[in-house]
N, C-alpha and C positions, 0 to 999 in steps of 0.2 A: 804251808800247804793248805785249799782249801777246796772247798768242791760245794755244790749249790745241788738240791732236792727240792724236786716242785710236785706237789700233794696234787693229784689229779682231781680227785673223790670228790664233788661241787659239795654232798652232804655230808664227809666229815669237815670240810673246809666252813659249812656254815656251823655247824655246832660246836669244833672247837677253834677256829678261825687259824688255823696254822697252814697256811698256803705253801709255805717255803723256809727251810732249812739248811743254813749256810753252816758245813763241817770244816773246822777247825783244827790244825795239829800243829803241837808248837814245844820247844823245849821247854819245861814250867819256868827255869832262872830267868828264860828270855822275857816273860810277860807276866812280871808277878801278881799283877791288878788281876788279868784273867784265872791266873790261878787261884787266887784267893777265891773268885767270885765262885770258881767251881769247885773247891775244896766247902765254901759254906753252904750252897745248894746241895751238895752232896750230904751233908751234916743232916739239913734239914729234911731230905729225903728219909733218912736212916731215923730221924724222930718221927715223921710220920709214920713209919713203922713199924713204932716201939721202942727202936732199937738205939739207944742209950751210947753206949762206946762200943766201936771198935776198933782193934788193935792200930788199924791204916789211917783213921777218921784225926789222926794228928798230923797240922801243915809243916812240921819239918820237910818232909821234901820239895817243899817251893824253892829252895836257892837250891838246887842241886841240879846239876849239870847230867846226871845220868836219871833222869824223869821224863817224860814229854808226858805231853797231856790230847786230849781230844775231845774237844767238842763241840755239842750240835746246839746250834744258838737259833734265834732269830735273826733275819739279815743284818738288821737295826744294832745286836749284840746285846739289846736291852732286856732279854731271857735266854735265861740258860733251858736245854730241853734235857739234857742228859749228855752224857759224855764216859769218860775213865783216862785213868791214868795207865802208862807203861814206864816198869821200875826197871831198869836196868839192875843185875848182880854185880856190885863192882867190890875191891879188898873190902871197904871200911863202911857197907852200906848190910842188911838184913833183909830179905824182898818181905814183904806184907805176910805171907802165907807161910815164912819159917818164924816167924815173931808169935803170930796165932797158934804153930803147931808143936814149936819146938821142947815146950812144958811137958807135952802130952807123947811127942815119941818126938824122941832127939835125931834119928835117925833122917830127920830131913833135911839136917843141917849139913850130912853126909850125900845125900843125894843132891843137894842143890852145889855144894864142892865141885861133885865131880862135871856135874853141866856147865860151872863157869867158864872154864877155858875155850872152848866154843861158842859163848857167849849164850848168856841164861837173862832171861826178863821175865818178869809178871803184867798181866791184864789183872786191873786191881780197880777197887771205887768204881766198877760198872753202874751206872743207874739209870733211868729215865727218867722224866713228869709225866703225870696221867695225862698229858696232852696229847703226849705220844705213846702212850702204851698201846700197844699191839697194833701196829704200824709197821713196823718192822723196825721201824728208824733208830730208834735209843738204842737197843741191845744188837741188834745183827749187826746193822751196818757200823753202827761201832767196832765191834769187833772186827768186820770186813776190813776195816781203815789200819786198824792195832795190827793185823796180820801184813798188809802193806809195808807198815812201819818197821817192821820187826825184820825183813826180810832189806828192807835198805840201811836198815841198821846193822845186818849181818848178825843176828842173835838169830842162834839153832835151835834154844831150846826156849820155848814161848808157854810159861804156867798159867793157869786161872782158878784160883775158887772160886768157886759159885755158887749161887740159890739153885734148889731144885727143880724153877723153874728153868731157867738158863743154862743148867745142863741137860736138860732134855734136848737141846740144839746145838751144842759142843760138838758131838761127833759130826757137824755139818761142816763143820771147818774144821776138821783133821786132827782135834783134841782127843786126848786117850786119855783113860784112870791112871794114875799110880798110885799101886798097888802095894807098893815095898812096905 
């Protein structure tokens, strides 16, 4: 699946020269190279931020068949802009955000049970490049894309953690707290 974004804006295209954005959606096992490439961008997004480990920021799920990936590259492929992964729940996998939470209340190892049999996935490794911060491009239409996917996937129940920036825009696309 791909789909092509043309930056109209003449003066953001001259200050950060990103004219055009070709999105990407793909099983991870199918294109491991890509994977990796977005799995270390994401790394290094997460140090530019501080932020050392977390619990997702390990590439085991590149050979896994219940992953797909998504991302916004340059046409050329030779930059990554931003993208994220979607983790399918399946018997012998953990999604991102019971691995983070389950130390802390176990209780979401119960809640995410009972979602699997209708088919449960995470939106996980959301990020952008300052090339494209506040564009909309990195984080919404990401997400726009993940909710696509999820829906031809036949997964009813679609998670996300997030920064507090990007849940301020969650409820745009039909996201709810859980609460339990």
């Amino acid at each position: 699946m791909s789909s092509t974004w043309t930056n109209n804006d003449l003066q953001v295209r001259r200050t950060l020269k990103v004219d055009k954005i070709l999105i990407r959606a793909f099983r991870a096992s199918d294109d491991v190279d890509s994977s990796q490439r977005f799995a270390d961008a994401y790394a290094e997004v997460l140090v530019n931020h501080g932020i050392k480990k977390v619990s997702s920021s390990t590439a085991d799920w590149i050979t896994s068949n219940d992953v797909y990936v998504i991302i916004a590259q340059s046409p050329s492929g030779h930059r990554i802009y931003g993208g994220a992964r979607i983790e399918i729940k399946n018997d012998t996998n953990k999604l991102p955000c019971q691995k983070a939470f389950e130390r802390f209340d176990p209780k979401i190892n119960q809640i995410i049970d009972q979602m699997k049999p209708d088919g449960c996935a995470e939106l996980c490794a959301l990020w952008n490049s300052i090339e494209v911060a506040g564009l909309g491009i990195g984080s919404k239409l990401i997400i726009t894309c993940g909710l696509s996917m999820v829906e031809a996937l036949r997964i009813k129940y679609f998670l996300a953690l997030t920064s507090p920036v990007t849940r301020r825009f969650m409820p745009d696309f039909g996201f709810v707290n859980i609460d339990n």
